[in-house]
N, C-alpha and C positions, 0 to 999 in steps of 0.2 A: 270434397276439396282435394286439389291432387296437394303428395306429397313432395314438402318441399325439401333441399339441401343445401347448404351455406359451405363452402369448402374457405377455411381460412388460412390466407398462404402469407408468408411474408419472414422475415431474419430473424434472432433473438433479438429482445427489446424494441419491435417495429409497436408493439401494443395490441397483439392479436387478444388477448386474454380483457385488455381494456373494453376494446370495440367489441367482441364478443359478450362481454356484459350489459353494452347497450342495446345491445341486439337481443336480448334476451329478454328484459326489461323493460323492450318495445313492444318488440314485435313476437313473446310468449315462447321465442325456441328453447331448443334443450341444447344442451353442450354435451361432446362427447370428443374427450381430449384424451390421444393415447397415454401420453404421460401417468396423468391421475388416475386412470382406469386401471394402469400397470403398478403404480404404485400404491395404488386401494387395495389390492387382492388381496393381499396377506392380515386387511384389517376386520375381513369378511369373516362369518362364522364360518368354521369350514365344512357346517352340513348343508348352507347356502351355497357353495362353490359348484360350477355347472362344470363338464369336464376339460373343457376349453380352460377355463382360470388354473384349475387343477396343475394342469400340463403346464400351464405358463408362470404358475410359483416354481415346479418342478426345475423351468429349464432356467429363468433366473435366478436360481439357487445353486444351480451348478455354473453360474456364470458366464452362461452364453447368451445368444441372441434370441427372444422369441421371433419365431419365421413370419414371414408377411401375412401367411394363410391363417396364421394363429391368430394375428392382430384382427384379420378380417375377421373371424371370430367369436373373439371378445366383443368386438364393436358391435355383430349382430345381435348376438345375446344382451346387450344390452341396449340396443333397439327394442328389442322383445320383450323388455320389461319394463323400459321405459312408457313404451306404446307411443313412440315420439312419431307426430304429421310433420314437426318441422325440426329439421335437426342441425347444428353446425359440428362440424367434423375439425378438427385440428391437430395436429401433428400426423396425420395418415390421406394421402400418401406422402411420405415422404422424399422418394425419391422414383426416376422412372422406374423401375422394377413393381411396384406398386400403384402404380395408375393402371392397368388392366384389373387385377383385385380389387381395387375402390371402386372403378364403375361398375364391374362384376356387381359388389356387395350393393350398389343402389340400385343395381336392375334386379336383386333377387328381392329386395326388402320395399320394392314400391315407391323409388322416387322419381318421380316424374320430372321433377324441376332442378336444376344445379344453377348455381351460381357462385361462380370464381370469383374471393374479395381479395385481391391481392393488393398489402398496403407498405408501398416502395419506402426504405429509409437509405440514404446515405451511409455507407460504413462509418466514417466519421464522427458522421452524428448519432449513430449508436453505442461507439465507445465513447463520444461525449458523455452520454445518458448513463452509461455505465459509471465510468467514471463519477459523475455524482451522486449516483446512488452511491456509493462506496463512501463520500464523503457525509454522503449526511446519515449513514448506518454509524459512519466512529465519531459523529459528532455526539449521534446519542449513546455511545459506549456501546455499540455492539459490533459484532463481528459481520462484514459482511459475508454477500450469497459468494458461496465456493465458483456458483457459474460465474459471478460478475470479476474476479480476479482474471486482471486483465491478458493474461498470457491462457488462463484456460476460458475465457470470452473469445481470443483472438483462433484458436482453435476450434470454438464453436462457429463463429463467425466463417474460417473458412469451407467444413463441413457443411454450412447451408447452401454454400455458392456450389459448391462439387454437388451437391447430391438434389438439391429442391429446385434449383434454377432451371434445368428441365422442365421439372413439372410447372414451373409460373410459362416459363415457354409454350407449352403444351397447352395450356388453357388461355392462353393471353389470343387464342383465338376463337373461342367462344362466344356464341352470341351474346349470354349473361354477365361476359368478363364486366369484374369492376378493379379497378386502378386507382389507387389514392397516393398521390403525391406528398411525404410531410418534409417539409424544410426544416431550418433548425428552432425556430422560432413557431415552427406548426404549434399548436394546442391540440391536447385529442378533443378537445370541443369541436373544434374547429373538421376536424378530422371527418367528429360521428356528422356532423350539420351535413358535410357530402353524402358521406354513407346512407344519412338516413332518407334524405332525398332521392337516389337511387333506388335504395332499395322497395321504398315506397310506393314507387311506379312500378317495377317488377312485381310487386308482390300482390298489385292490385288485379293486375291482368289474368 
């Protein structure tokens, strides 16, 4: 069975991590999200650390950037142990500077299949979503998420347009590209019902 990849592209709060759950849940992939990966390391034993993590507690402790090659990396190493045939990739690449190392890393690691899901929101209608989430975090007396306060949301927001919007360019001409439309009234029901039907036929071939 060739090896497949799921590349999941899309804003903060578009529902990458939602639709990635049902994709999982479906169709048996593994997730492999830079974020979680980067902020797991330090919960790791540290006689499990391979020298890749090692390097990358190092350089986030001194409060820089870990480098693209480093990411590629991590991600492989945990390919490697995952022993993942089908895998969804999420926050890498994040910008053009890292789409050569991302197809690098699936032509050294055996992926014969790519498929670009990129699921379009409206700016709007993501600080809408934010915005509620915020409200219904102080409804139950907690503090909301530091990302969803809306002046450092609007900062994140415009960092995906500068840096990822390439990369959706870049693959928006792909044979596998998939495009999902959500309005404001979309449901991610309604969302995965596309996705999954897509993906289905892809996955069958």
């Amino acid at each position: 069975m060739a090896k497949i990849a799921i590349l999941m592209l899309g804003a903060p709060g578009s529902g990458k991590g939602t639709q990635a759950k049902f994709i999982m849940d479906t169709f048996n992939f593994i997730q492999l999200s830079t974020g979680d990966i980067l902020r797991g390391l330090k919960k790791k034993p540290a006689e499990s650390l391979t020298e890749a993590q090692k390097e990358a507690i190092l350089t986030m402790d001194s409060g820089k950037l870990v480098s693209n090659a480093l990411v590629s990396q991590l991600l492989a190493d945990e390919i490697a142990v995952s022993g993942g045939e089908k895998v969804i990739f999420d926050g890498f690449p994040r910008n053009q500077a890292q789409i050569s190392i991302f197809e690098e890393l699936l032509k050294q690691n055996g992926f014969e299949v790519l498929i670009p899901v990129f699921l379009r929101v409206d700016d709007e209608i993501l600080k809408g979503r934010m915005e509620a989430r915020i409200a219904e975090m102080k409804a139950l007396g907690q503090e909301p998420r530091a990302d969803d306060i809306p002046e450092t949301f609007a900062i994140r927001l415009a960092t995906f347009h500068q840096e990822t919007d390439p990369v959706i360019d870049h693959y928006a001409s792909h044979a596998n590209f998939i495009r999902l439309d959500a309005l404001a009234d979309t449901k991610r029901e309604e969302v995965w019902s596309q996705l999954e039907s897509q993906l289905t036929g892809m996955l069958a071939q």
